[in-house]
C-alpha positions in Angstrom: 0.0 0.0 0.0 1.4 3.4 -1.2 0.6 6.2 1.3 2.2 9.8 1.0 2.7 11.9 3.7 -0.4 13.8 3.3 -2.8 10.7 3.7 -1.3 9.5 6.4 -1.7 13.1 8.3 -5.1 12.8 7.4 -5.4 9.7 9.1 -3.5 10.8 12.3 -5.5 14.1 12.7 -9.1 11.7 12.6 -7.5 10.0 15.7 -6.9 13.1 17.4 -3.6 14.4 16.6 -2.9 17.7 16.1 -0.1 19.9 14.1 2.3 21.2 16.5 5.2 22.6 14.2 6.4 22.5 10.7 10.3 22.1 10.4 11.4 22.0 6.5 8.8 19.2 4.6 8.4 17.9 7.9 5.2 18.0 10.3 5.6 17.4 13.7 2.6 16.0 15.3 1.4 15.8 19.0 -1.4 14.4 21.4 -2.2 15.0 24.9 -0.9 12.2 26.9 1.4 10.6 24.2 5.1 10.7 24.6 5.8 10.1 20.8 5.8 13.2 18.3 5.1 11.2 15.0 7.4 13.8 12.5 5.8 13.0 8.9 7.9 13.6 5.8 5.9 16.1 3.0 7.8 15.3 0.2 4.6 16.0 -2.6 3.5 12.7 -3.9 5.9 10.7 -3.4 4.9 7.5 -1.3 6.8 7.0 2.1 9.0 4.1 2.4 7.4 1.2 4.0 9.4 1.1 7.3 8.7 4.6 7.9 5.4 4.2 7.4 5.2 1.3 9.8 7.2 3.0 12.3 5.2 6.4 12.3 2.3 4.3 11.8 2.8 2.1 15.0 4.0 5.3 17.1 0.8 7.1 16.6 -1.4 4.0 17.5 -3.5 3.8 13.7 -3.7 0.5 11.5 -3.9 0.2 7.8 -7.9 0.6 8.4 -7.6 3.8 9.3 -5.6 4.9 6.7 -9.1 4.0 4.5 
């Protein structure tokens, strides 16, 4: 599954994350009560790399059915 780096801020913001800074192409994202500050790559359309994906994926607490 191909997901770019807007799609899967989409995703994160439906679960309640919200922008908290933009360094460069990155967005960093936060929660209240989460330690982990999911930082997503905007690099146009280019897909993220699947172990990114995973990682950021599995750090804000979202499965591939949320990425629907």
């Amino acid at each position: 599954m191909e997901v770019t780096g807007e799609q899967l801020a989409k995703a994160i913001e439906r679960k309640g994350w919200y922008l908290l800074r933009i360094n460069g192409s990155h967005h960093i994202y936060g929660k209240p009560g989460e330690r982990a500050k999911p930082s997503i790559p905007f690099h146009g359309k280019k897909a993220l790399k699947v172990g990114l994906l995973h990682k950021l994926m599995r750090d804000a607490g979202i499965t591939e059915n949320d990425l629907r």
